[in-house]
C-alpha positions in Angstrom: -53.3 37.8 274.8 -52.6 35.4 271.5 -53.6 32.7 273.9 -57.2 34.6 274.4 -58.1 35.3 271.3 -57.1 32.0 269.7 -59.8 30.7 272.1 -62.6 33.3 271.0 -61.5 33.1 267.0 -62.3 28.9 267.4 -65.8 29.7 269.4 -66.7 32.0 266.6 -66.0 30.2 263.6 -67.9 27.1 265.0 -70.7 29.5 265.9 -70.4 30.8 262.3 -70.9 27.2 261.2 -73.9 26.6 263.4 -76.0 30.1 262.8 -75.3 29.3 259.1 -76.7 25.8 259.9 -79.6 27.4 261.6 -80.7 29.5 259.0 -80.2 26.6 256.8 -82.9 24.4 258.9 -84.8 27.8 259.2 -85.3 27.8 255.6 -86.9 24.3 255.5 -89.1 25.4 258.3 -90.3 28.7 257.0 -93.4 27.2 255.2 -94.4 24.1 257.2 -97.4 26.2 258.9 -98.5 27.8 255.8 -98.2 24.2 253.8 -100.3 22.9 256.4 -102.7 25.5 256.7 -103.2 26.9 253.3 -101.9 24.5 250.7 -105.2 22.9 250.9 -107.8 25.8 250.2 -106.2 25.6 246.7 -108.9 23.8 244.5 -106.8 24.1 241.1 -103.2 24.6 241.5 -103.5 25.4 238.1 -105.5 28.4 238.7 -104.7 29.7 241.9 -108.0 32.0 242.2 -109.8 29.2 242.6 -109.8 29.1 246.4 -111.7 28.4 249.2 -110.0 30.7 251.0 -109.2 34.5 250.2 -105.2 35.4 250.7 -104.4 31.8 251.1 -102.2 32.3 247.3 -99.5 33.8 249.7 -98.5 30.3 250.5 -98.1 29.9 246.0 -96.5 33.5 246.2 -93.3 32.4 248.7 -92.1 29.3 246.7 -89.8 31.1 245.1 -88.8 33.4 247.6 -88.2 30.3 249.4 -86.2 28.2 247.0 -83.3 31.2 246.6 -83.5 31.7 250.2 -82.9 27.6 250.7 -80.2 28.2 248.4 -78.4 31.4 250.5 -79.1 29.3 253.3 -76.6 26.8 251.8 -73.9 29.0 250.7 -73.5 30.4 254.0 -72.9 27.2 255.0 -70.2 26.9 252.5 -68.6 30.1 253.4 -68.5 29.1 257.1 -66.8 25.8 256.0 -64.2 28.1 253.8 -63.5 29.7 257.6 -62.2 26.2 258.4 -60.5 25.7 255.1 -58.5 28.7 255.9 -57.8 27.4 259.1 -59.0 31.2 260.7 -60.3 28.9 263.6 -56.6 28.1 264.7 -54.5 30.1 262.9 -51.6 32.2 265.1 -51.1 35.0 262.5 -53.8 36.2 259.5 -53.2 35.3 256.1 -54.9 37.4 252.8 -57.1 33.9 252.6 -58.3 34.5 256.1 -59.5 38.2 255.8 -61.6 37.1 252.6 -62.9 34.1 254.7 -64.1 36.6 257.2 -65.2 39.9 255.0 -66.8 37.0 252.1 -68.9 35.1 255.5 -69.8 38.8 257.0 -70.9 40.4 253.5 -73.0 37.2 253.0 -74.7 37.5 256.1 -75.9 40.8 256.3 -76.9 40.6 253.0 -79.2 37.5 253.4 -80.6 39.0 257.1 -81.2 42.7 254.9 -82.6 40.8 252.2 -84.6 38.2 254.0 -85.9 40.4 256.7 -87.9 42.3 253.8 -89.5 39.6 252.2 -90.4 37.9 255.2 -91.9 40.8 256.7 -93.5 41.6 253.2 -95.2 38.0 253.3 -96.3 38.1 256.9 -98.6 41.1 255.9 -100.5 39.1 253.2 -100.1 35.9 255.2 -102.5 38.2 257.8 -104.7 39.7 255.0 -105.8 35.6 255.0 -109.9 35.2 255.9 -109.3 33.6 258.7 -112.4 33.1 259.5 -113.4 31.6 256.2 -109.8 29.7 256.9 -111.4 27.8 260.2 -114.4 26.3 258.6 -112.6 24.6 256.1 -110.0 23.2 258.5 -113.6 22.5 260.8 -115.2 20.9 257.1 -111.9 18.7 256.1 -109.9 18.2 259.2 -107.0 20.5 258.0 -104.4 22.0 260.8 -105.7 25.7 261.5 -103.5 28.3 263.1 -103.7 31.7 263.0 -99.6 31.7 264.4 -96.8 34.2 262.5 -94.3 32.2 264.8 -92.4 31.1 261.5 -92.1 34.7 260.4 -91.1 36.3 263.4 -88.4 33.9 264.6 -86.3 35.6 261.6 -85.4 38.0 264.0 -83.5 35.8 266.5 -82.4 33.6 263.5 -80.4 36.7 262.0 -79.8 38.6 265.4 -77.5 35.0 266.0 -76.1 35.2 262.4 -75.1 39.2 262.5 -73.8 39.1 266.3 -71.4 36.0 264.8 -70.0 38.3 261.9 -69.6 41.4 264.1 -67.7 39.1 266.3 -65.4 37.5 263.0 -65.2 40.9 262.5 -64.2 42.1 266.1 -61.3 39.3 266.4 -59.6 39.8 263.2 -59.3 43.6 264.4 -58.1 42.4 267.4 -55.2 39.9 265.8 -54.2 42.4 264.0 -53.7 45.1 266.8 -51.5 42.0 267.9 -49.9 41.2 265.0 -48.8 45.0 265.1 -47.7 45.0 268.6 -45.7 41.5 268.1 -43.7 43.2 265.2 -42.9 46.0 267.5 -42.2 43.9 270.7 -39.8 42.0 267.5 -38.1 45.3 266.1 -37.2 46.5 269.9 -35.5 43.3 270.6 -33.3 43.2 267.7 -32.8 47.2 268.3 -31.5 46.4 271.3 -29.6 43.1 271.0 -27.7 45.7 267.6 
């Protein structure tokens, strides 16, 4: 059984590593269509009312969102490298450093998706309160990209399914070494009960 879960505690650190790097690149991405859509309707970024485009501000409006969640994005990538530190993704028996590895990388996690999930949905309702119509002659008058696409918001969903199903699974296998753990020390106390 050690031999099992061994294999499936090394599968989900790297996966922790890679949903974390996900999110990370998910970040980056989470504007692109609204920088090339909207960033140009802005006649002043000084004064953001002067547009040519009404609701195109919600582009102004996720900056910051966006920086803080760039910089979540990156210290779940730290925490998955702490999984590694530990050495949870070979380690035969749990140390105190391990479950904080685990509990710190799950807590972070659901925290961001909780977190995330409301802002994002939040600025996808005023990203479609955007006159679109108004939006499509001036990409037609200056050539701009024009798209009308919430792909970029609702991609969150698979983005933090990966990241959640990855903690529930840390989760899962340090349950399960430690139902092992148990039964070794009891398979250990019968042997030297009977060998007395």
């Amino acid at each position: 059984m050690y031999k099992k879960q061994l294999k499936l505690q090394k599968i989900l650190c790297f996966l922790a590593l890679v949903s974390s790097v996900i999110i990370f690149l998910y970040a980056l991405g989470v504007m692109t269509d609204l920088y090339d859509t909207l960033y140009s309707t802005m006649r002043n970024p000084a004064d953001l009312t002067q547009t040519d485009v009404a609701g195109s501000i919600v582009y102004y409006n996720m900056q910051a969102w966006n920086s803080y969640f760039l910089h979540c994005s990156i210290v779940l990538i730290l925490l998955a490298c702490l999984l590694f530190i530990t050495n949870t993704h070979i380690r035969r028996r749990y140390y105190i450093g391990n479950y904080i590895s685990i509990g710190a990388f799950a807590l972070a996690n659901f925290y961001v998706a909780w977190e995330s999930h409301s802002y994002i949905e939040a600025f996808k309702a005023r990203f479609l309160m955007v006159d679109f119509a108004a939006l499509m002659d001036h990409a037609n008058l200056w050539k701009t990209y024009y798209t009308e696409s919430t792909f970029w918001f609702d991609v969150h969903y698979a983005v933090f399914c990966l990241s959640i199903l990855v903690s529930l699974g840390l989760i899962a296998c340090a349950i399960w070494k430690v139902r092992l753990m148990k039964e070794e020390k009891q398979l250990i106390a019968a042997g030297k009960g009977a060998a007395a």
